[in-house]
PyMOL Python script that loads the backbone (N, CA, C, O; Angstrom):
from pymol import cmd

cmd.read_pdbstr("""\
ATOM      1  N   UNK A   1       0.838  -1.166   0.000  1.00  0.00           N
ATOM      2  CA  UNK A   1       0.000   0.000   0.000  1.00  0.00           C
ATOM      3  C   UNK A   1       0.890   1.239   0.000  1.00  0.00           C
ATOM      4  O   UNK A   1       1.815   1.214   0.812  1.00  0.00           O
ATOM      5  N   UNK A   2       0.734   2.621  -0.989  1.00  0.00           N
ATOM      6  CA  UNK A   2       0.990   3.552  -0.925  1.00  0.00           C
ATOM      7  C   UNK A   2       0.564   4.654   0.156  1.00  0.00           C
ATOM      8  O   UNK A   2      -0.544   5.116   0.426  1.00  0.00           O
ATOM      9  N   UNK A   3       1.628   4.870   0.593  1.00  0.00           N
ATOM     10  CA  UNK A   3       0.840   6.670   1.710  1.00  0.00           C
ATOM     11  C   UNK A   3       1.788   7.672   1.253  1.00  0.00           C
ATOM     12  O   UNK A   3       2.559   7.720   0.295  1.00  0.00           O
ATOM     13  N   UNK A   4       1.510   8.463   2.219  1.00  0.00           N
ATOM     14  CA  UNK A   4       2.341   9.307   1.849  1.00  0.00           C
ATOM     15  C   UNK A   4       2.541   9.665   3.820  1.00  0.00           C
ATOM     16  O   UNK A   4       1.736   9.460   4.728  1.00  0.00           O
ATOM     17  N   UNK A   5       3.684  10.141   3.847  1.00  0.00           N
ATOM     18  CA  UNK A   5       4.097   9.934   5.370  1.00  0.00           C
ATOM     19  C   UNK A   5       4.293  11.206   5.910  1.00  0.00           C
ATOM     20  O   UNK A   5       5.491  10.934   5.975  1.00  0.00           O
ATOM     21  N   UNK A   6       4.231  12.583   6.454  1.00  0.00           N
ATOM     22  CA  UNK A   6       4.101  13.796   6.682  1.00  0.00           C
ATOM     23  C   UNK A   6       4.556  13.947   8.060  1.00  0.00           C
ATOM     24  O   UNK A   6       3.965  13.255   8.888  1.00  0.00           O
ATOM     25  N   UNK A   7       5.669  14.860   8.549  1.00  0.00           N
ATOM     26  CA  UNK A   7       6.320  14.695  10.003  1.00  0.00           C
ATOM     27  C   UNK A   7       6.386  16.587   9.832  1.00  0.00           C
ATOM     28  O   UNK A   7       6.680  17.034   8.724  1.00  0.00           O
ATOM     29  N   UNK A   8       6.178  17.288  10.665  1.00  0.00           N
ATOM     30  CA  UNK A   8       5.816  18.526  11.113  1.00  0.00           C
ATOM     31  C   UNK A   8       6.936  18.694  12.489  1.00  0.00           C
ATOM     32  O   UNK A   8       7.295  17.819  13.277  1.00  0.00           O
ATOM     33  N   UNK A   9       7.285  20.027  12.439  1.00  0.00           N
ATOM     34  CA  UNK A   9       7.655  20.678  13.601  1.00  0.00           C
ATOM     35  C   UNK A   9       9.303  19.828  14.154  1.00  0.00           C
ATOM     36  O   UNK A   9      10.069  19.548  13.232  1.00  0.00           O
ATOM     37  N   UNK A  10       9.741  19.479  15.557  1.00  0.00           N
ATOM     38  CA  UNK A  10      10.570  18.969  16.075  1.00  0.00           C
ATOM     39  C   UNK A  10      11.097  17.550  15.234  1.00  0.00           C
ATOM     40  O   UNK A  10      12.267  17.241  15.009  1.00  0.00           O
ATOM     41  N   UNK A  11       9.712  16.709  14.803  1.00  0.00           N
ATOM     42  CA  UNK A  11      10.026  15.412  14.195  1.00  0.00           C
ATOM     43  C   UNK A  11      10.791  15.524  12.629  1.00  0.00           C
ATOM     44  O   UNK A  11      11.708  14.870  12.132  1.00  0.00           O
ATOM     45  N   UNK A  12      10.003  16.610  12.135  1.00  0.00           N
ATOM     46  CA  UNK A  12      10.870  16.796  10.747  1.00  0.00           C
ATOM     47  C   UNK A  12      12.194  16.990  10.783  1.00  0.00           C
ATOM     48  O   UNK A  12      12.926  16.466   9.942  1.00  0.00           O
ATOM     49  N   UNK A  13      12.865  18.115  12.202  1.00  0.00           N
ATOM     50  CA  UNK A  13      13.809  18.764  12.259  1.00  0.00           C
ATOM     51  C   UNK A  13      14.727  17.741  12.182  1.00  0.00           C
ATOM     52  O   UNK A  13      15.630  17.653  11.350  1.00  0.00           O
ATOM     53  N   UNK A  14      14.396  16.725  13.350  1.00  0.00           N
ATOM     54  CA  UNK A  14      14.651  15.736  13.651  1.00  0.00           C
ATOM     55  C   UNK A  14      15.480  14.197  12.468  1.00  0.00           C
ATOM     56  O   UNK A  14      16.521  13.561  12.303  1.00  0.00           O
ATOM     57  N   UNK A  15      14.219  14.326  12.016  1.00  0.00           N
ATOM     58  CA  UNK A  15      14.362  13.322  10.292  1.00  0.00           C
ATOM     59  C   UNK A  15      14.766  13.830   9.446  1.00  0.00           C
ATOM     60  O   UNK A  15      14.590  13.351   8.325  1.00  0.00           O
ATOM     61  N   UNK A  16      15.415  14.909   9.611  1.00  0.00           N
ATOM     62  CA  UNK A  16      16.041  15.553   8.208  1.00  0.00           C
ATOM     63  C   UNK A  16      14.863  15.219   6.764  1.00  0.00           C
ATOM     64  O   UNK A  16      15.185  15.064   5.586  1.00  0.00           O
ATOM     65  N   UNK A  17      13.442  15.185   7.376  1.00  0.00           N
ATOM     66  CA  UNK A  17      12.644  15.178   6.082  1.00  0.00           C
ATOM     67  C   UNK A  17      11.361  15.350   6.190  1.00  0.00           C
ATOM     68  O   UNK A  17      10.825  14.454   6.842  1.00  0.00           O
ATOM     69  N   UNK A  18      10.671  16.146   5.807  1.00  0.00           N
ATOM     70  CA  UNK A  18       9.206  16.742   5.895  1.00  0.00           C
ATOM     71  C   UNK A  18       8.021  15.892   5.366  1.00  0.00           C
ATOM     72  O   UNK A  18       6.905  16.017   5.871  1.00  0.00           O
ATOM     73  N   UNK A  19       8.224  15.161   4.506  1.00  0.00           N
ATOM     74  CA  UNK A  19       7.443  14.217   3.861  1.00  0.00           C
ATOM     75  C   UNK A  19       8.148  12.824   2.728  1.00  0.00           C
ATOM     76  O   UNK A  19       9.221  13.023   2.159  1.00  0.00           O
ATOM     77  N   UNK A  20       7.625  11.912   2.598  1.00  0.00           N
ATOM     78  CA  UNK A  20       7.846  10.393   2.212  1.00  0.00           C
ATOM     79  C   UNK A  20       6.191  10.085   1.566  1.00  0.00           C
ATOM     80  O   UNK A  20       5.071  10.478   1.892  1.00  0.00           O
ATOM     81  N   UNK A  21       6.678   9.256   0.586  1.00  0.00           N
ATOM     82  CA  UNK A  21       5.641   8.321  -0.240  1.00  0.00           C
ATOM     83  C   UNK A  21       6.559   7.126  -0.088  1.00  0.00           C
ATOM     84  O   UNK A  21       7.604   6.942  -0.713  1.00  0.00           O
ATOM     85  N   UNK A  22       6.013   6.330   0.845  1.00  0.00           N
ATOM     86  CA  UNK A  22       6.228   5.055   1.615  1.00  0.00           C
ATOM     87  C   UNK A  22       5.015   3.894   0.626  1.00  0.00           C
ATOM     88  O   UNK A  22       3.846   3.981   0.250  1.00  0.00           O
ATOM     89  N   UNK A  23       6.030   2.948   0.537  1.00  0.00           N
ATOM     90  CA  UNK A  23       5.493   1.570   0.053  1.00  0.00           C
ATOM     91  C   UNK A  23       5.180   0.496   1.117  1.00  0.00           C
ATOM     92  O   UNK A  23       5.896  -0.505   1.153  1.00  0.00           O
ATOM     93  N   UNK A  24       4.120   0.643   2.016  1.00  0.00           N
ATOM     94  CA  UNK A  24       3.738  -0.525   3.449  1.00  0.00           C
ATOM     95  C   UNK A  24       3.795  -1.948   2.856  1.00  0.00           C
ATOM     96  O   UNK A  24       3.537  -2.263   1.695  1.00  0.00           O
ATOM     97  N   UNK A  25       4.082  -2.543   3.610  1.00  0.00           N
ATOM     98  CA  UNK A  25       3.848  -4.038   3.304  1.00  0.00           C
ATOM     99  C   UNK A  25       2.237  -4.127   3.906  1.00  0.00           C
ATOM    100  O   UNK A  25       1.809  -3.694   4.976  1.00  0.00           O
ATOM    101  N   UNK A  26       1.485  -4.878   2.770  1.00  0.00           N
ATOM    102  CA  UNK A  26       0.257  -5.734   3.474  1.00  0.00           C
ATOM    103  C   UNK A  26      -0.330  -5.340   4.834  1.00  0.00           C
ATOM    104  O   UNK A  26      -1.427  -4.806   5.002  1.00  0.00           O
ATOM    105  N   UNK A  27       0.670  -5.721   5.905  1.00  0.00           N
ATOM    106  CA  UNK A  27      -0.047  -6.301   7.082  1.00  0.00           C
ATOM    107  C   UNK A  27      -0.039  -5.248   7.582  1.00  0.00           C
ATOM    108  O   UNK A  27      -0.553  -5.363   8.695  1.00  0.00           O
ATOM    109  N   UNK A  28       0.447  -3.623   7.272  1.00  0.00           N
ATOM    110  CA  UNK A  28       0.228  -2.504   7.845  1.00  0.00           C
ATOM    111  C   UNK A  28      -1.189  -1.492   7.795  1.00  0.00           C
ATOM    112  O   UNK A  28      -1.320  -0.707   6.855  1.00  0.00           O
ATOM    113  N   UNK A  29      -2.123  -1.573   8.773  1.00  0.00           N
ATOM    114  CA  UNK A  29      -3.934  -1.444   8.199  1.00  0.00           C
ATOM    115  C   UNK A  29      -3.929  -0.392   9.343  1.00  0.00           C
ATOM    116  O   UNK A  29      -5.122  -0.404   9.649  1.00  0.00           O
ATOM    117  N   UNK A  30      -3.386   0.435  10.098  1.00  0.00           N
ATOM    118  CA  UNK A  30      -3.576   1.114  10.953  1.00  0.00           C
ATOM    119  C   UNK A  30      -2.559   2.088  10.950  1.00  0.00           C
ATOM    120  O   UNK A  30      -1.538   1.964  10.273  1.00  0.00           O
ATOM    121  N   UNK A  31      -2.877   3.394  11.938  1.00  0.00           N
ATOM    122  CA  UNK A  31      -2.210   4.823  11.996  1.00  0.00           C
ATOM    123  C   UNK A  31      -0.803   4.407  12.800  1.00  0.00           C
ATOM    124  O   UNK A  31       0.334   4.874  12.724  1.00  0.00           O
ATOM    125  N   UNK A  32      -1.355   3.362  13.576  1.00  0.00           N
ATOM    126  CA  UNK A  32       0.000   2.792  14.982  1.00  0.00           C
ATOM    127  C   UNK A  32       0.618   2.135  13.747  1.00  0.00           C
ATOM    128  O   UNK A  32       1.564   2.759  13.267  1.00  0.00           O
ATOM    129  N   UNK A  33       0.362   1.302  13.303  1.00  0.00           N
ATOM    130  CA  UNK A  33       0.975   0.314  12.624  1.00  0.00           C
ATOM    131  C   UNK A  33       1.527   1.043  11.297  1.00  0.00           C
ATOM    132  O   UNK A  33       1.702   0.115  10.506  1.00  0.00           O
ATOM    133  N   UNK A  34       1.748   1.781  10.910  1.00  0.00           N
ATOM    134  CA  UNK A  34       2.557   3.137  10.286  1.00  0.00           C
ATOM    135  C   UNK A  34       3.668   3.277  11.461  1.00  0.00           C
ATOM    136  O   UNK A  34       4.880   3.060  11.442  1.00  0.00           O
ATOM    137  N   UNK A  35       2.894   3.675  12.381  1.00  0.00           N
ATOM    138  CA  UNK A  35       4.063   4.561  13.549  1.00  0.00           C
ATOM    139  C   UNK A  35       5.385   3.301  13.659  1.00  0.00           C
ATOM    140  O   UNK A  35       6.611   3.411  13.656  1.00  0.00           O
ATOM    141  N   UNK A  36       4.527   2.188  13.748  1.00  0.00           N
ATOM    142  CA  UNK A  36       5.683   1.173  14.226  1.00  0.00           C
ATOM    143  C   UNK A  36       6.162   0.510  13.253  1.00  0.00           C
ATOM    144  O   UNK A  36       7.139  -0.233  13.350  1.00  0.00           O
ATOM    145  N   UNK A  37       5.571   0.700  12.314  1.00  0.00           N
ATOM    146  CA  UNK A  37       7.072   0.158  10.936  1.00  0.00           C
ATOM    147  C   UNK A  37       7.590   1.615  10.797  1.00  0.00           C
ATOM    148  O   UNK A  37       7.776   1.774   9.590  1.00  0.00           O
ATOM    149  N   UNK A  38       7.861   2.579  11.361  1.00  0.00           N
ATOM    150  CA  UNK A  38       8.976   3.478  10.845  1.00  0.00           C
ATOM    151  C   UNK A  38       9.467   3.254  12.162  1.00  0.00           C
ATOM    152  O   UNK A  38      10.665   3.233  11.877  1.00  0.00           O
ATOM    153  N   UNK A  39       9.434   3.082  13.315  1.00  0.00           N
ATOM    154  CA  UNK A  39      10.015   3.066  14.281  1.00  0.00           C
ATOM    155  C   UNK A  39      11.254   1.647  14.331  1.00  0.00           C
ATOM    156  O   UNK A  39      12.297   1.592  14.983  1.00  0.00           O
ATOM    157  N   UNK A  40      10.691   0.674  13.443  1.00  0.00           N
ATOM    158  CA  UNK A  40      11.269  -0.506  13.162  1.00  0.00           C
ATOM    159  C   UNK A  40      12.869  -0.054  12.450  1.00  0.00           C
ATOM    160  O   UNK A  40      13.931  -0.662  12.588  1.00  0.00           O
ATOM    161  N   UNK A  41      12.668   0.915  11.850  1.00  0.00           N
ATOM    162  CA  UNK A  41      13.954   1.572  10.764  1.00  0.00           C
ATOM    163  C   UNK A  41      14.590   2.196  11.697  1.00  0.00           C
ATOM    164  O   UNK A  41      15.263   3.122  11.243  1.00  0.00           O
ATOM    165  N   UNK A  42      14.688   1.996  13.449  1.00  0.00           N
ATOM    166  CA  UNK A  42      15.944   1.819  14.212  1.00  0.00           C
ATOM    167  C   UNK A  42      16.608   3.674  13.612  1.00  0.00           C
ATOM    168  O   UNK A  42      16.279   4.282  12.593  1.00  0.00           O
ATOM    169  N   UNK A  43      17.666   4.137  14.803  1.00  0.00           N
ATOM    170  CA  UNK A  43      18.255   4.739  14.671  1.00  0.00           C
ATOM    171  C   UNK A  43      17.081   6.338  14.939  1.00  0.00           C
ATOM    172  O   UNK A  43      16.201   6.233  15.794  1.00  0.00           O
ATOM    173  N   UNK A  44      17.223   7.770  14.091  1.00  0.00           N
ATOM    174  CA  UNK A  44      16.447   8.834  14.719  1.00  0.00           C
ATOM    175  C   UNK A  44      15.093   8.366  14.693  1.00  0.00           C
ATOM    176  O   UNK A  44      14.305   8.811  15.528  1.00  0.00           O
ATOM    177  N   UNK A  45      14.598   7.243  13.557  1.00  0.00           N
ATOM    178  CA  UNK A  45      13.181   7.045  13.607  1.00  0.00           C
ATOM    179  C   UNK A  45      12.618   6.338  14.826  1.00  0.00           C
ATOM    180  O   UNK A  45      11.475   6.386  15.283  1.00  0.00           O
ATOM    181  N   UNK A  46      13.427   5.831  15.146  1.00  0.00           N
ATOM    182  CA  UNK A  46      12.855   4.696  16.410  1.00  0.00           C
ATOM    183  C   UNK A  46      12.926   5.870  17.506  1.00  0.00           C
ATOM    184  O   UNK A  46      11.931   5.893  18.230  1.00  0.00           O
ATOM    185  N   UNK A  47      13.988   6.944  17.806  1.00  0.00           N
ATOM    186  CA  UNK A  47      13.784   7.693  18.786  1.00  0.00           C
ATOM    187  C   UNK A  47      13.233   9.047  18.803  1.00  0.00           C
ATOM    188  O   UNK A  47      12.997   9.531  19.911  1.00  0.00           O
ATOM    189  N   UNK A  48      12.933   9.901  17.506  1.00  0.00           N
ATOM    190  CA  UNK A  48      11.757  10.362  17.180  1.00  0.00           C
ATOM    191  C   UNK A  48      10.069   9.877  17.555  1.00  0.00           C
ATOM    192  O   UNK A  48       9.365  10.444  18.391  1.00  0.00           O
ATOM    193  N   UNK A  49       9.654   8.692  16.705  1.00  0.00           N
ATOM    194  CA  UNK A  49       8.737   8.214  17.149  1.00  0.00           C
ATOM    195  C   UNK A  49       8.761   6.991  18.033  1.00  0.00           C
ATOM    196  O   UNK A  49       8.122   6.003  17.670  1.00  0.00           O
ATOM    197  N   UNK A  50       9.349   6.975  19.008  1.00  0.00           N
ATOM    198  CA  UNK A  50       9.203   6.644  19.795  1.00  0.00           C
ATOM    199  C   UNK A  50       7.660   6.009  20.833  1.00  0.00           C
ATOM    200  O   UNK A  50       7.110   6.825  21.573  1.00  0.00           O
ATOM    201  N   UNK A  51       7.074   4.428  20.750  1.00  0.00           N
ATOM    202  CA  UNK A  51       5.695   4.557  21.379  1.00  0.00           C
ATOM    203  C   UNK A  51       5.630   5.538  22.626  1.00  0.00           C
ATOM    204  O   UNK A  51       4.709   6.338  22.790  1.00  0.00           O
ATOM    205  N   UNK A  52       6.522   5.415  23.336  1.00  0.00           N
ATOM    206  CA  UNK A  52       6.522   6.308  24.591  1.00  0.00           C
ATOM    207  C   UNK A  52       6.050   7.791  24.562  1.00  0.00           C
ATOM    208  O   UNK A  52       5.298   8.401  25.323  1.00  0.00           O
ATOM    209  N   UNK A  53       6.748   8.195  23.409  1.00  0.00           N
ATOM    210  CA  UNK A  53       7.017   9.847  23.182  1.00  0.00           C
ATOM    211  C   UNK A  53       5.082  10.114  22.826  1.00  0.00           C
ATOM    212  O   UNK A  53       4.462   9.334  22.103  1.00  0.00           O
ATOM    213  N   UNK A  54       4.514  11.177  23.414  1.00  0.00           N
ATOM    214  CA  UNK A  54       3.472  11.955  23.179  1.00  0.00           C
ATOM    215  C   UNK A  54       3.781  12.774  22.207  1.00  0.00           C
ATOM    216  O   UNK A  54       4.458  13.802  22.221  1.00  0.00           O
ATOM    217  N   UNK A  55       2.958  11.973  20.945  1.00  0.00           N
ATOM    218  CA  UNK A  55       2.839  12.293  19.291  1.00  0.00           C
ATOM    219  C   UNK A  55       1.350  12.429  18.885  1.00  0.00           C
ATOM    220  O   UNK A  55       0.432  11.618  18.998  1.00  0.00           O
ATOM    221  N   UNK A  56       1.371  13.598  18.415  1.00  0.00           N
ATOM    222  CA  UNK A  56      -0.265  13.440  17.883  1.00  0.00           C
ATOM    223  C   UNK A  56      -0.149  13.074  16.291  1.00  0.00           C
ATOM    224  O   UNK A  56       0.824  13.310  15.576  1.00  0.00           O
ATOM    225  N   UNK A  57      -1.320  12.469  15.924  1.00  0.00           N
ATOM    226  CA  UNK A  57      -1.448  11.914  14.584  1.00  0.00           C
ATOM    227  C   UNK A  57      -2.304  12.075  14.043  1.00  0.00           C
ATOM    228  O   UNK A  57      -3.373  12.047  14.653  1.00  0.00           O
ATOM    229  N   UNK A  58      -2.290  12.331  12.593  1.00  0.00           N
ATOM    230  CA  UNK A  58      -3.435  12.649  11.772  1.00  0.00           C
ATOM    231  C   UNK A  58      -3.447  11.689  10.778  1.00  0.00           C
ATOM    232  O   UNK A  58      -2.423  11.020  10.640  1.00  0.00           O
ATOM    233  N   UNK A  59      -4.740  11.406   9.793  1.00  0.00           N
ATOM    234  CA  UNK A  59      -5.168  10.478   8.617  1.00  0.00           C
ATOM    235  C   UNK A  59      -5.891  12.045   7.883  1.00  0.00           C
ATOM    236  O   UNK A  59      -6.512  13.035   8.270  1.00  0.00           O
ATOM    237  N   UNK A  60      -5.438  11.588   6.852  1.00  0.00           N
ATOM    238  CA  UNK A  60      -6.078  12.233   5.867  1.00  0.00           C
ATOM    239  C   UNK A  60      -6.186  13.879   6.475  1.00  0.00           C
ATOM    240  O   UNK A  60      -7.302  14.385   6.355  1.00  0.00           O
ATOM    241  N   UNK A  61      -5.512  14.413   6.874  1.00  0.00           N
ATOM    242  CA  UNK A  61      -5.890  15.600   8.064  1.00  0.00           C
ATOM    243  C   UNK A  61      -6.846  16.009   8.781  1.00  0.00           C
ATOM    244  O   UNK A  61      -7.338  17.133   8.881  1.00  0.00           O
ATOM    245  N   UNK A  62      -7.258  14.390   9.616  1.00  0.00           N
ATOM    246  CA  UNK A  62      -8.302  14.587  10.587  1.00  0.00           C
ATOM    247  C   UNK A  62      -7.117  13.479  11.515  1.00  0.00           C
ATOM    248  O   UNK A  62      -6.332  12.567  11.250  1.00  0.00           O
ATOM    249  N   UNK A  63      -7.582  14.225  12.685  1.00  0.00           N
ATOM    250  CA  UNK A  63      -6.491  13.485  13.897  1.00  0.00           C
ATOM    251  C   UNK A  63      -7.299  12.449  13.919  1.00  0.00           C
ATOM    252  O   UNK A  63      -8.494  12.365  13.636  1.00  0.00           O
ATOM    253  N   UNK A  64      -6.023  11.136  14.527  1.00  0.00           N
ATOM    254  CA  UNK A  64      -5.820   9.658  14.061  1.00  0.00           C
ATOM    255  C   UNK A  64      -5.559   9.639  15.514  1.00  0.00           C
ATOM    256  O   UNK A  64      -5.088  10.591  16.137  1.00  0.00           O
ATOM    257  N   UNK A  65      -5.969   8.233  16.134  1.00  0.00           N
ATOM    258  CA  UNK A  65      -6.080   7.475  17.100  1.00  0.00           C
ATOM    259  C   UNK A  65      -5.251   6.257  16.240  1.00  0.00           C
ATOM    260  O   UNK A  65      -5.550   6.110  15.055  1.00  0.00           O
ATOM    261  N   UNK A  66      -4.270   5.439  16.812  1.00  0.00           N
ATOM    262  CA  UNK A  66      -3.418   4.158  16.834  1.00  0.00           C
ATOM    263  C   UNK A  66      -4.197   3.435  15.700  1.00  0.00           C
ATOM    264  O   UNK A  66      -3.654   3.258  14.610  1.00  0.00           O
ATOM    265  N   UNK A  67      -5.646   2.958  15.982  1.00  0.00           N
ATOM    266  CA  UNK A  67      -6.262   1.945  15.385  1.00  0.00           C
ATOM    267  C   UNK A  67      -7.511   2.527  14.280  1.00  0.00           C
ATOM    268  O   UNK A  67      -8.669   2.143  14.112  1.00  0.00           O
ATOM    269  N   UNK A  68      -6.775   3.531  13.682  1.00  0.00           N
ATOM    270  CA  UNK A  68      -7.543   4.435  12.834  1.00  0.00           C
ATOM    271  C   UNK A  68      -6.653   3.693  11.815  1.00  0.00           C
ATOM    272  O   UNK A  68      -5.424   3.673  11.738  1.00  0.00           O
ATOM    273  N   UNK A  69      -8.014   2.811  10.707  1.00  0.00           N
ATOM    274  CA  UNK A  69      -7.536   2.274   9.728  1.00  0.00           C
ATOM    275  C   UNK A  69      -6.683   3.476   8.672  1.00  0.00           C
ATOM    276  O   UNK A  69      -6.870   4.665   8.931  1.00  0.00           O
ATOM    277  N   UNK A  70      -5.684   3.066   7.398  1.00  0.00           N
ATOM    278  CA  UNK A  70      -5.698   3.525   6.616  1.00  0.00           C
ATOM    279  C   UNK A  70      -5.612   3.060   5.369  1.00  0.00           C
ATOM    280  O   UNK A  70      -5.744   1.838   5.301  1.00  0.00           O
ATOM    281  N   UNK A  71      -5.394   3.748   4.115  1.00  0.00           N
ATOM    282  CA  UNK A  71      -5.919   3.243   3.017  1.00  0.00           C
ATOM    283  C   UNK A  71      -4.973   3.540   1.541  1.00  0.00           C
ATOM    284  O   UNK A  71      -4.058   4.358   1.453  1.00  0.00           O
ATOM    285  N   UNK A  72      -5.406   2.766   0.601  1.00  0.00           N
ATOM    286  CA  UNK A  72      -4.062   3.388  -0.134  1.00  0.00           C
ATOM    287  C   UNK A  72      -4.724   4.622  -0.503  1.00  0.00           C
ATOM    288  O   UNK A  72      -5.909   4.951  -0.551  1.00  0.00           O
ATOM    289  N   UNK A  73      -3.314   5.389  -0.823  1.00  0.00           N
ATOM    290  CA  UNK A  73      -3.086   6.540  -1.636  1.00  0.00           C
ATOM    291  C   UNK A  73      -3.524   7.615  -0.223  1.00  0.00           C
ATOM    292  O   UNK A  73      -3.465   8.827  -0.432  1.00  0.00           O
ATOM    293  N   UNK A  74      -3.882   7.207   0.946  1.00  0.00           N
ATOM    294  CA  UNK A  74      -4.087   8.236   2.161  1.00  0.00           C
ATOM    295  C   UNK A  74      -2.357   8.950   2.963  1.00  0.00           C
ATOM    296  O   UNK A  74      -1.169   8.637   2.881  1.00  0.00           O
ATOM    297  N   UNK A  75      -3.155  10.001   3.680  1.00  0.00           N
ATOM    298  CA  UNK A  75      -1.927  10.383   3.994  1.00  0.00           C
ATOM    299  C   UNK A  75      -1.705  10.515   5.489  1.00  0.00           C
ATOM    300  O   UNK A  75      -2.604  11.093   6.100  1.00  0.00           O
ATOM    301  N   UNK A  76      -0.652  10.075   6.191  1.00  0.00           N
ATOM    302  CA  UNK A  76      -0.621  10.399   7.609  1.00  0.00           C
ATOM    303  C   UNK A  76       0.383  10.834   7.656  1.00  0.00           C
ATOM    304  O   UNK A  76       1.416  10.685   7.004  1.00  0.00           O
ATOM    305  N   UNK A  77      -0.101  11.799   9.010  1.00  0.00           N
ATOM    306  CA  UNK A  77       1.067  13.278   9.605  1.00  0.00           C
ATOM    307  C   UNK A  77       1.210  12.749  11.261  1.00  0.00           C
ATOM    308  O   UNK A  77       0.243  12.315  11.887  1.00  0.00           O
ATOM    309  N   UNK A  78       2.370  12.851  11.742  1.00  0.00           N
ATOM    310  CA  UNK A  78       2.728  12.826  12.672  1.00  0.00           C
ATOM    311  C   UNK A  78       3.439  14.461  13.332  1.00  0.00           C
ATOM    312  O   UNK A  78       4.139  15.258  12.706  1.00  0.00           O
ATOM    313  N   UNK A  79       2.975  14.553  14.723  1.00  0.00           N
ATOM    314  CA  UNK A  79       3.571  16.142  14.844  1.00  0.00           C
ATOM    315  C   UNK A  79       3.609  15.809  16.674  1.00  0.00           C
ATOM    316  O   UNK A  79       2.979  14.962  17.308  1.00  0.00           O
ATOM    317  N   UNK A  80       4.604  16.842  17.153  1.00  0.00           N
ATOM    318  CA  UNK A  80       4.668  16.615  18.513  1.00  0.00           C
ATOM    319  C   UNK A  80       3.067  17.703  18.886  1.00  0.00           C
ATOM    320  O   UNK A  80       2.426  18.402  18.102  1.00  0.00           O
ATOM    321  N   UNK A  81       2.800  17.400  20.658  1.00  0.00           N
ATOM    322  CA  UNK A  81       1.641  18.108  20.922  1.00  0.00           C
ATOM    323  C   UNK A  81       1.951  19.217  21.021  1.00  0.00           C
ATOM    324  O   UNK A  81       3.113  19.608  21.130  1.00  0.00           O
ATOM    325  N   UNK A  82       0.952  19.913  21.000  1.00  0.00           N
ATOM    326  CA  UNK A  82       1.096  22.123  20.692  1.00  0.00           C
ATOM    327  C   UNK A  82       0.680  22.481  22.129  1.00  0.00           C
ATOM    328  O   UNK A  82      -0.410  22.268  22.659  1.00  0.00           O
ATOM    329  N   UNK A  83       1.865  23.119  22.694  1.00  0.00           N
ATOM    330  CA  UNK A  83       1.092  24.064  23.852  1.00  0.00           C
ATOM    331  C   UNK A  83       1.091  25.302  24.014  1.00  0.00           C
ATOM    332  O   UNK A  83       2.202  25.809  23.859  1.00  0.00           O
ATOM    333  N   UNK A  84      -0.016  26.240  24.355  1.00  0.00           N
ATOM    334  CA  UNK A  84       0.274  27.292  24.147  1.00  0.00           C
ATOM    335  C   UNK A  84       0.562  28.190  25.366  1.00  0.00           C
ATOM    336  O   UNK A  84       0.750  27.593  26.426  1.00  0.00           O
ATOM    337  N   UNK A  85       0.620  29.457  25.374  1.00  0.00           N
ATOM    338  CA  UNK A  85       1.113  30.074  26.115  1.00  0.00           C
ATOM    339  C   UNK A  85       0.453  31.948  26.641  1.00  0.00           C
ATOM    340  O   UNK A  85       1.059  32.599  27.492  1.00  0.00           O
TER     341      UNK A  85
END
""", "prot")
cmd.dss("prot")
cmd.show_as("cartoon", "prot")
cmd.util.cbc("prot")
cmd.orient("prot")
């Protein structure tokens, strides 16, 4: 399945990259299951997205919960949380 992969703010800075058109294998059907095959690629991705780390997530640019299916040709954004001041 095609996505397209979108990292905002600290995480981009982070990944040296703002966006990816990622090729999932099959068994990847969820927003988590995105999070954790890039986290699998070890090294800033694993400690960027990190399960631990408080990451908000979006599908299609409506915020994504873990077990928020996705679909081909959809897009998910990952971004740290916003606080204001």
């Amino acid at each position: 399945m095609k996505l397209q992969i979108r990292y905002f703010a600290s995480l981009r800075e982070t990944l040296g990259v703002a966006q990816e058109n990622a090729d999932l294998p099959p068994s990847i059907v969820t927003v988590g299951g995105v999070r954790d095959w890039l986290i699998a690629r070890g090294g800033a991705w694993a400690e960027a997205l990190d399960g631990k780390r408080a990451l908000r997530m979006a599908y299609d640019q409506q915020m994504a919960e873990p077990a928020t299916p996705v679909a081909e040709a959809g897009e998910v954004a990952f971004f740290p949380p916003v606080t204001g001041g």
